[in-house]
N, C-alpha and C positions, 0 to 999 in steps of 0.2 A: 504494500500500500504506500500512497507517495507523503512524503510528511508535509502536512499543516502549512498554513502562510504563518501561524505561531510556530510552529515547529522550527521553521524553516528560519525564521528572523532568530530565537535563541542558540540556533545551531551556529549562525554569521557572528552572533558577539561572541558566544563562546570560543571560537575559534582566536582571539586574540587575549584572550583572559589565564593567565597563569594556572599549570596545572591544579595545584591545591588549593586554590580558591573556584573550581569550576562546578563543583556538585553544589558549594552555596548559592553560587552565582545563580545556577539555574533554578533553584527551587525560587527564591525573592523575585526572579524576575520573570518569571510564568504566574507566581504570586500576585505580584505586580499588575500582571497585563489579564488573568483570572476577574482578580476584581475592578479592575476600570472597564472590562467587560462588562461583567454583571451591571454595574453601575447603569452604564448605557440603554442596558438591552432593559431594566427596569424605567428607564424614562421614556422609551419608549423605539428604540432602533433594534431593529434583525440585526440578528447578533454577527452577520456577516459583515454587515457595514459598521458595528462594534470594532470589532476586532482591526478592520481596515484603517479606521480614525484613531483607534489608541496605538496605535503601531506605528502609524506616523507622525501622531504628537511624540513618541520616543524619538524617531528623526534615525539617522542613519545608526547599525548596529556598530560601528567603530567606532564612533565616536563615543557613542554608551560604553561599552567596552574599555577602553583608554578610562573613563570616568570612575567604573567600578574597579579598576586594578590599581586607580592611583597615578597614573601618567602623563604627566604634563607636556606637551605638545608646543617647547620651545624653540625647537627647531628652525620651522623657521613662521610658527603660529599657529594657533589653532584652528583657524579659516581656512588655512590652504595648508596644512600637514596633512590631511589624509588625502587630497591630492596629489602633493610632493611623494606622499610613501607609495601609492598607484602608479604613479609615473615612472618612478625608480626599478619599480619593480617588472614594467612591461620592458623597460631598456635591457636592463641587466637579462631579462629572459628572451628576450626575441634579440635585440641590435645586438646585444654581444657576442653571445652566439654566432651571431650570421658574419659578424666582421673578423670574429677568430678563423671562423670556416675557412673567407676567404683569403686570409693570411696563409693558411695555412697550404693549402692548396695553388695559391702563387710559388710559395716556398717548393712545392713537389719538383717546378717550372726551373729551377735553378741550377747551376754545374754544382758538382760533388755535391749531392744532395742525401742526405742520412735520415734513420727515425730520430735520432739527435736533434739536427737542427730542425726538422720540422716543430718537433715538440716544443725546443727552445723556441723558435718564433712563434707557436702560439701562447706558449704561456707568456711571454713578454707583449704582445698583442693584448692578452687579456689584463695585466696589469696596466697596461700603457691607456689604451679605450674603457678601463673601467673609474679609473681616475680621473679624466677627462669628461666621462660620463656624469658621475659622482659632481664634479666640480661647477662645469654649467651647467647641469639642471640645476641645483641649488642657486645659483650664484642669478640665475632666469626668476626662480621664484622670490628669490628675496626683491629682486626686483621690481617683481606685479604686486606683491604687498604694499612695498614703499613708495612706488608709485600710482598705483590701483589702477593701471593699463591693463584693460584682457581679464581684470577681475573676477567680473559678472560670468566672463564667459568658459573662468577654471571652474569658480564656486558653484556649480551646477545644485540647484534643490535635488534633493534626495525623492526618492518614490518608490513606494512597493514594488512597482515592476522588472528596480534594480537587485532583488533578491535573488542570489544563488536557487536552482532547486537540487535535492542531492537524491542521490541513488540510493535504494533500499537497500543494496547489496554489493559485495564484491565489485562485479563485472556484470554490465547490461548485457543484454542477447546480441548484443550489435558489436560490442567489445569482443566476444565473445567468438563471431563469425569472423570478426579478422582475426584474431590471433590462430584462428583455425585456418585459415585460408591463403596468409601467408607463408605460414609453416608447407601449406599443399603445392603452392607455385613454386614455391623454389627447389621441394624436390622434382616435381616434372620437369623443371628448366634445366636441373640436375641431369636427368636423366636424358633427355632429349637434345641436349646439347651433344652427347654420344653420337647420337644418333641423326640429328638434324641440322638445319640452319648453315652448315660449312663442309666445304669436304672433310677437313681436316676436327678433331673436337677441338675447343678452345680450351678446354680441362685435360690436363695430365690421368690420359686412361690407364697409364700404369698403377692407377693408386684405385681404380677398381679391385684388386684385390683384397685391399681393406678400408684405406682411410676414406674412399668416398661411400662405402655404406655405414661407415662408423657415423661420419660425417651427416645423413640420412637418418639415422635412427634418433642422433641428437638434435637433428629439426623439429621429428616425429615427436621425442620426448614432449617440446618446449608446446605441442597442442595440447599432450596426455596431460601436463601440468595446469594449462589456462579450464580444460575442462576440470581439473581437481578443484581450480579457485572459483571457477563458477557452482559448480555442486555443494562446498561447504558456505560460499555467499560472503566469505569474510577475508579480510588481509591478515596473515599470522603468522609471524616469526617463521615457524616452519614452511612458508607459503616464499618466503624473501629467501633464505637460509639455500630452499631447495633452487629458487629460479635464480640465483646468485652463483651455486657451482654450476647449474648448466649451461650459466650464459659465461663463465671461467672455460671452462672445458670447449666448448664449443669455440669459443674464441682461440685458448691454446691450437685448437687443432689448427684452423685456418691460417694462424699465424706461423704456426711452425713448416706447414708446408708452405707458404708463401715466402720466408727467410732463408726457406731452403733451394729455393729454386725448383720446387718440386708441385707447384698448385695449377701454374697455364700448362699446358701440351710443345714441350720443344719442338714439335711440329708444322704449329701453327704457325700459315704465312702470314697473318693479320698482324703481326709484329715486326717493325723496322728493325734488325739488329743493329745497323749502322748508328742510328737515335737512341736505343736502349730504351727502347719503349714498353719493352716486356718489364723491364724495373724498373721504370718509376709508377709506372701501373701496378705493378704488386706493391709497392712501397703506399701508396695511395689505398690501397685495400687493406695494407697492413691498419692506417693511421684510421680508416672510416671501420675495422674490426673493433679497432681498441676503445674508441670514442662510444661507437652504437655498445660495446656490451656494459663501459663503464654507466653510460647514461640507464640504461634498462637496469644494471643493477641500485642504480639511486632512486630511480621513478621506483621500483615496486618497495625497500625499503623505507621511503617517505613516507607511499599510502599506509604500510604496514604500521609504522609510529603513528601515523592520523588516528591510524583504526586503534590501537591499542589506548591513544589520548582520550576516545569515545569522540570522537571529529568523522563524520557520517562526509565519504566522497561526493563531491561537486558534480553536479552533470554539465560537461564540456559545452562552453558556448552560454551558459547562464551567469547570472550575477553580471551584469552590465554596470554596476555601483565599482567594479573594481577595474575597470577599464581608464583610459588616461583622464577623460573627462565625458 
């Protein structure tokens, strides 16, 4: 069942309320929003449009939040701080990323190019743009403060319709079909790369003997798992713990035949040897192996710490309050 437009608003402040203060938090402010209900629906309002009105006499859930934890919003004000931490927060997760990427991926473009200097040049990428990131956005908003330029148009009114809605469970049915679906394509791409698409395979068939059906089975696993986490409905240590070695392992394999010169087909003409295009092409697979399986193992231990905080996952695409403006 989908939780409540109360449900839904306590679960948004909760989510910024320190652990040991969160089981009080909830009871006083369901409390809270209980009887300004009743109140209502006793003067005379359907208790739907109760519930609507006192929800947004509370005003935005972080802000409530910051209120009952005690935290002062100096920064760079109270007006425009929970703007500034929305802001910050889509840069650092979308533009950094994408500017490390292409740092990174320039670097593959370079003479004597190693997994060294790639890695060197994105972590200094990611220090160098996140500084500068950090620096003017701040240095932008202190300035729409002190001079009230573009004010009107950060401070956005708050409104129910910016409410998160969160998933009942684990993993929707739609989560659910991709992680099933991906895992299917890439072994048929597997297989049919054998067999199709070039004269020659692009994949080293020598390693049909073992490491491409090893290779295969740990694809295979990474569904048998997503259906485990769909079946028990919940994120759980043991759920992070297991998809954590499989995305190691899986990883190790690929990597190690890639380092080895042992993962394209030395047959294959689709390779310059004179460019050395076959390496810096596996060096490029090596850097997007280690990247996708460090990322998967942070996404699912994140959810798993939500889940264990009692922080109920986000359905993708909702809660528009936490967007830039």
């Amino acid at each position: 069942m989908s939780a409540s437009l109360t449900d839904r608003y306590v679960f948004t402040a909760l989510r910024r309320v320190p652990e040991q203060q969160r089981a009080d938090i909830d009871r006083e402010l369901r409390a809270s929003i209980d009887d300004a209900v009743d109140a209502r629906v006793d003067a005379g309002e359907t208790r739907e449009a109760a519930i609507e009105r006192t929800l947004l006499e509370l005003g935005d859930p972080d802000r409530l939040a910051d209120s009952y934890a005690g935290r002062s919003n100096f920064l760079i004000g109270p007006e425009l701080y929970g703007v500034w931490r929305r802001t910050m927060k889509v840069l650092f997760t979308t533009v950094l990323p994408m500017v490390v990427t292409v740092v990174a991926v320039v670097e593959l473009f370079a003479a004597d190019v190693t997994v060294g200097t790639v890695i060197g040049a994105a972590i200094g990428a990611t220090l160098t743009v996140g500084v500068h990131l950090a620096f003017w956005t701040t240095l932008a908003f202190w300035i729409v403060e002190r001079t009230g330029a573009g004010l009107d148009d950060l401070n956005t009114p708050w409104t129910l319709a910016k409410l998160p809605r969160y998933e009942p469970g684990a993993l929707s049915r739609m989560d659910l079909g991709a992680l099933l679906v991906w895992p299917a394509l890439l072994i048929v791409a597997l297989v049919l790369q054998q067999f199709a698409f070039t004269d020659e395979p692009v994949l080293d068939p020598a390693n049909w003997s073992f490491w491409w059906p090893l290779l295969i089975v740990l694809i295979a696993l990474k569904g048998v798992w997503a259906v485990w986490v769909f079946r028990i409905g919940q994120w759980t240590r043991p759920v992070a713990v297991a998809n954590a070695v499989l995305a190691v392992v899986t990883a190790a394999v690929q990597v190690y035949l890639l380092s080895a010169d042992k993962f394209f087909n030395p047959g294959f003409t689709g390779f310059d040897a004179e460019a050395d295009l076959r390496g810096w092409v596996s060096l490029a697979v090596i850097v997007a192996v280690i990247l996708g399986a460090l990322w998967d193992i942070f996404d699912v231990t994140r959810k798993t710490e939500r889940a264990r905080k009692g922080i109920p996952a986000q359905v993708p695409g909702t809660g528009n309050s936490y967007s830039v403006i």
